[in-house]
C-alpha positions as CSV (number, residue, x, y, z in Angstrom):
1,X,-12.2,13.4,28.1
2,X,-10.3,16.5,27.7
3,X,-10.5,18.5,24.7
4,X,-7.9,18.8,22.3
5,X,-5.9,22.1,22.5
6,X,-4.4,22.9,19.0
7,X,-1.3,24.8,18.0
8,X,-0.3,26.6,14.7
9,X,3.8,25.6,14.0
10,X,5.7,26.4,11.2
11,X,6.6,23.0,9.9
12,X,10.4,23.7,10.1
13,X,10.9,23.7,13.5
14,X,9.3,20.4,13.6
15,X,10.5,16.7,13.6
16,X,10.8,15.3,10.3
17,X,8.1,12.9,10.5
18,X,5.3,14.7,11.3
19,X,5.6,16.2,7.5
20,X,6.2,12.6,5.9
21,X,3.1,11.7,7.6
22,X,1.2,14.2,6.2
23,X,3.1,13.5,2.5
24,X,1.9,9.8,3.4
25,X,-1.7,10.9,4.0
26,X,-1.8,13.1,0.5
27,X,-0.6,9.9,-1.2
28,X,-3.5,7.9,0.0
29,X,-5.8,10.8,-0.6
30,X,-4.9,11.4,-4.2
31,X,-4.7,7.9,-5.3
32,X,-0.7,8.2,-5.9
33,X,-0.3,4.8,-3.4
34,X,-2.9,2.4,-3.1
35,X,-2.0,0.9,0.2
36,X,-0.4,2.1,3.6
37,X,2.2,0.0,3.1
38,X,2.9,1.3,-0.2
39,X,2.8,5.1,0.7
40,X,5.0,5.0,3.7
41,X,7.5,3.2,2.0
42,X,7.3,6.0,-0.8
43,X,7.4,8.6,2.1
44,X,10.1,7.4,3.8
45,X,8.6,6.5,7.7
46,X,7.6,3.4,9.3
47,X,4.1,2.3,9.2
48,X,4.0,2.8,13.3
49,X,5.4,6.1,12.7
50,X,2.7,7.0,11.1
51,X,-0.3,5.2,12.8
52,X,1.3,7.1,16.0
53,X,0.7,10.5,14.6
54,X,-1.9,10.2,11.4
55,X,-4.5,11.1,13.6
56,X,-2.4,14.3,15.3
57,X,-0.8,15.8,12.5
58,X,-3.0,17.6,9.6
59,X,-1.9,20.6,7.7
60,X,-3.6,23.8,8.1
61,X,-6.3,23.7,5.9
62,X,-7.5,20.0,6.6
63,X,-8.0,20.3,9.9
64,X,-11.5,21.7,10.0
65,X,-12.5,19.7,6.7
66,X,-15.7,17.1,7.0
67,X,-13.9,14.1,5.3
68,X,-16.0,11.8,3.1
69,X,-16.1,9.0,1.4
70,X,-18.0,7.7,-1.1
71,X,-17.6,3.9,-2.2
72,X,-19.3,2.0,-4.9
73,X,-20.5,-1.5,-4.3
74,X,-21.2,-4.9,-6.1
75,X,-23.4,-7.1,-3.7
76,X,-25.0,-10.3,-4.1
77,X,-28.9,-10.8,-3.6
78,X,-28.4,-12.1,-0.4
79,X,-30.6,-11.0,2.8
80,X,-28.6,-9.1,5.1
81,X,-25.1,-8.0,3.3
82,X,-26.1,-4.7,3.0
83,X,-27.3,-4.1,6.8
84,X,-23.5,-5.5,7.4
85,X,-21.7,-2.9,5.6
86,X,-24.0,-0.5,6.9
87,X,-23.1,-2.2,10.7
88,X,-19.4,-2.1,9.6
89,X,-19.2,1.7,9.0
90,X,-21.6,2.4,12.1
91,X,-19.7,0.6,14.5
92,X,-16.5,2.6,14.1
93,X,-18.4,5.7,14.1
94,X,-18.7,6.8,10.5
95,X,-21.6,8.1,10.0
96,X,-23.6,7.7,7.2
97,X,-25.4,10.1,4.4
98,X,-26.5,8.9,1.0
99,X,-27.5,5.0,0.2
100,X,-28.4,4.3,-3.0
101,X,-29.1,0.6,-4.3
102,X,-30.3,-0.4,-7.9
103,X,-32.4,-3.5,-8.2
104,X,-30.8,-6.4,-8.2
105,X,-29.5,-8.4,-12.0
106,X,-28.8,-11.4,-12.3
107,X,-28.1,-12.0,-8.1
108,X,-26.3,-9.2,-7.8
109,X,-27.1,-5.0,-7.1
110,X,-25.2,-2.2,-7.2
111,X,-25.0,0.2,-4.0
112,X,-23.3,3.2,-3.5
113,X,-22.7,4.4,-0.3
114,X,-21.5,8.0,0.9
115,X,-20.7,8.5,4.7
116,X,-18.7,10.7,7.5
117,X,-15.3,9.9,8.6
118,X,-14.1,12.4,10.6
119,X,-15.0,10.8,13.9
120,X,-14.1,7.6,12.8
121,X,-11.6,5.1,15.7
122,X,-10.6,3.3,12.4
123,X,-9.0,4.1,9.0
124,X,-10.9,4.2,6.1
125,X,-8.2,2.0,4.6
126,X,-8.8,-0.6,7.8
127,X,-13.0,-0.1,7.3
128,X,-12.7,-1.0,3.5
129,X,-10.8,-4.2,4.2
130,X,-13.3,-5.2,6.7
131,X,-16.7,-4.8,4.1
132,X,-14.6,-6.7,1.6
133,X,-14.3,-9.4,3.9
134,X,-17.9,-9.5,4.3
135,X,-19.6,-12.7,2.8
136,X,-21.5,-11.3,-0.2
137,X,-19.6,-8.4,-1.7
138,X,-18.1,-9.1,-4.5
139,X,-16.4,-5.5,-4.9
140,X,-15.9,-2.6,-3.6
141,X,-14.5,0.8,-5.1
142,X,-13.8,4.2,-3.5
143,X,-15.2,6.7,-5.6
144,X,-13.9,9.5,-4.0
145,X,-12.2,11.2,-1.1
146,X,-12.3,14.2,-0.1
């Protein structure tokens, strides 16, 4: 695989999108839209437009940020549901730091889960969706984003 060759371009000779797709991305990152859906809609682009480019396009500082999420978690006594979340963010790369998990009460524990994303092939938005799905977590909060 070739490596990437970067350029620094001053945004105004560039296509209109590439800066609603970073607007988009500050959106999700700040909290101001909860959803994809609902932060390209605010910023004006087409949710292909912005899968095509979200992972091209970065302003100038981001670009050699480590990116990392931390997410709190409700999970059900259940053998197992933890080592699938932990599966779920391994398999698309993210890589994982802290774990912490309280004793269970009344069936249910309390994890919190910090971990990697810049080499991630999925979004976070995509990964956080999946766990959900996963048969014994009740919820799951971001706690932060950086």
């Amino acid at each position: 695989m070739k490596e990437p060759i970067y350029y620094i371009v001053n945004a105004s000779v560039l296509p209109e999108v590439f800066s609603k797709v970073i607007e988009t991305k500050a959106l999700l990152r700040t909290g101001r839209a909860k959803t994809i859906n609902e932060a390209v809609r605010t910023a004006g682009i087409s949710r292909s437009a912005f899968y095509k480019y979200k992972d091209y396009v970065f302003p100038f500082y981001e670009t050699n940020k480590m990116k990392l999420v931390s997410i709190a978690l409700m999970l059900e006594h259940i053998p197992g549901v933890l080592s699938k979340v932990l599966d779920a963010i391994a398999e698309v790369d993210g890589s994982i730091l802290t774990i912490n998990q309280n004793i269970p009460i009344n069936e249910v524990a309390m994890v919190s889960i910090s971990f990697e994303t810049a080499n991630m092939k999925k979004d976070v938005e995509e990964l956080i969706l999946e766990i959900e799905s996963i048969p014994g977590v009740k919820s799951l909060n971001i706690i932060s984003r950086e």
